[in-house]
One Martini backbone bead per residue (centre of mass of N, CA, C, O) as a GRO file, in nm:
protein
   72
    1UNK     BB    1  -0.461   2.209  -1.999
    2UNK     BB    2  -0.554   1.928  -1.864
    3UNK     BB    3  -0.646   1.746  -1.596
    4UNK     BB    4  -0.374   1.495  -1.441
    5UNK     BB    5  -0.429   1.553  -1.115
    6UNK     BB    6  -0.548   1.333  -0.814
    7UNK     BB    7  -0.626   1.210  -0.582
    8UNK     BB    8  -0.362   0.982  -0.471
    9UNK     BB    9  -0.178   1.158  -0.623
   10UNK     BB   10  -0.194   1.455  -0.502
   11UNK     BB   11  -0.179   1.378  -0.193
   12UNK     BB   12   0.151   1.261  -0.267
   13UNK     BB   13   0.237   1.528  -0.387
   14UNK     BB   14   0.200   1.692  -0.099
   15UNK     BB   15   0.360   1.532   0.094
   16UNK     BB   16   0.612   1.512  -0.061
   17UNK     BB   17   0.647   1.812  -0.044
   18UNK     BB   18   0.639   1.848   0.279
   19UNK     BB   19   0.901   1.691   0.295
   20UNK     BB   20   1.097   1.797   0.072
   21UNK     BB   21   1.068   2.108   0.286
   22UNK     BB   22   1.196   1.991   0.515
   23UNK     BB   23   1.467   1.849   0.438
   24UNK     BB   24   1.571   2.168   0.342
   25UNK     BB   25   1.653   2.226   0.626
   26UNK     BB   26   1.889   2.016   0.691
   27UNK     BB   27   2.061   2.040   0.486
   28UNK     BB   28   2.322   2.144   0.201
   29UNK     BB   29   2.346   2.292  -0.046
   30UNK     BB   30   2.225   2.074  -0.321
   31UNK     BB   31   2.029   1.920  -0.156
   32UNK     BB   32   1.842   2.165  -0.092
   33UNK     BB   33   1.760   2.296  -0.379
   34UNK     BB   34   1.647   2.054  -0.455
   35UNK     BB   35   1.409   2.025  -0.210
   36UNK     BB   36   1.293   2.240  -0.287
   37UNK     BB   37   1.214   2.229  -0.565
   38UNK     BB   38   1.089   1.937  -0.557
   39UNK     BB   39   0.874   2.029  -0.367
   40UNK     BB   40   0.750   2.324  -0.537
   41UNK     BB   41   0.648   2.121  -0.764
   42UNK     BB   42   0.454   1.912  -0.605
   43UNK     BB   43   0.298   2.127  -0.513
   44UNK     BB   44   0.201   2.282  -0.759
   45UNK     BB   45   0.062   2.034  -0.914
   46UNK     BB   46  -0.157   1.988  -0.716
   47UNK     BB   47  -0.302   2.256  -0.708
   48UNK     BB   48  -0.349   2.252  -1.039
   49UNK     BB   49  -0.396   1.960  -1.159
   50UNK     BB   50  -0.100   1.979  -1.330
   51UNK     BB   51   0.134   1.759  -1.561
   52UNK     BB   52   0.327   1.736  -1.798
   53UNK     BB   53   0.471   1.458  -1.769
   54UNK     BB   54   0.190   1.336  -1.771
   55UNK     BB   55   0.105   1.408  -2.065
   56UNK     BB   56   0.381   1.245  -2.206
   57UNK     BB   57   0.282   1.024  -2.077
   58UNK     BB   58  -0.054   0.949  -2.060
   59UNK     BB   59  -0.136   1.052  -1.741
   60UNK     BB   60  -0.459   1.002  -1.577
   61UNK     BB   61  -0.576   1.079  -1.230
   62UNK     BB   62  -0.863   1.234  -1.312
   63UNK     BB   63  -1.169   1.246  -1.274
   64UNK     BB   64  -1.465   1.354  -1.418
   65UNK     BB   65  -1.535   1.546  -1.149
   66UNK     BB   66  -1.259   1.707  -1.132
   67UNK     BB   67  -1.226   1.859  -1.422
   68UNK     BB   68  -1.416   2.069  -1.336
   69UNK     BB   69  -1.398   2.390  -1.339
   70UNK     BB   70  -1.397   2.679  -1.132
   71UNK     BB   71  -1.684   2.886  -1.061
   72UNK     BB   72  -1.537   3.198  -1.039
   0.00000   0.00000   0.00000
């Protein structure tokens, strides 16, 4: 799968990932669960900088320069 998640994409869901990880410390039951899973589902997506979703929905906000894999 190519990268589909760049740019100001990313950023917001770094932020809302780092938000909703921190509101499932205050939280109880499954409204905490529910923020794990959703604050580390936006975590791991902007990490890997691919997201399903938006593959079957055809959104694409990574540029030219984001897409080349790292030289590692």
């Amino acid at each position: 799968m190519d990268r589909n998640v760049g740019g100001a994409d990313r950023h917001l869901r770094i932020l809302g990932g780092i938000v909703l990880l921190g509101s499932a410390l205050r939280a109880r039951g499954f409204g905490r669960v529910a923020a794990l899973l959703a604050g580390a589902v936006l975590l791991l997506t902007a990490a890997v900088q691919r997201c399903p979703v938006n593959a079957l929905a055809g959104v694409d906000t990574c540029r030219a320069g984001e897409r080349l894999e790292p030289g590692w």
